[in-house]
C-alpha positions, 0 to 999 in steps of 0.5 A: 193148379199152381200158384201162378194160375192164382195170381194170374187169376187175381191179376186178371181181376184186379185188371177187370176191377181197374177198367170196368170201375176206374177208369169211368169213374176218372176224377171222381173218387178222389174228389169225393175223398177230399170233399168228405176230408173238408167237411170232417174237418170243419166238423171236428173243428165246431165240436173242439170249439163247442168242448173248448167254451164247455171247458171254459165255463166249468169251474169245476174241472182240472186245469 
């Protein structure tokens, strides 16, 4: 066994992993990505304010 049999067989693979899995799904995982992106974000957003008014409202904290 040599080393291009290893990498044919990845390739082969990986070549499987891409029609069988991919191409269904089409648009799909990205979507899902930038959806999931949206939704952190605004999260993250609401707690910065949360921590934000916290902050404001200690007078005993460094400024």
């Amino acid at each position: 066994m040599s080393s291009s049999d290893i990498f044919y067989g990845i390739k082969d693979g990986m070549y499987w992993v891409f029609q069988n899995t991919l191409e269904p799904l089409a648009d799909y995982p990205w979507i899902v990505t930038l959806i999931f992106g949206f939704v952190a974000f605004a999260y993250w957003m609401k707690r910065q304010v949360d921590y934000n008014k916290i902050a404001e409202n200690d007078p005993n904290q460094i400024k």
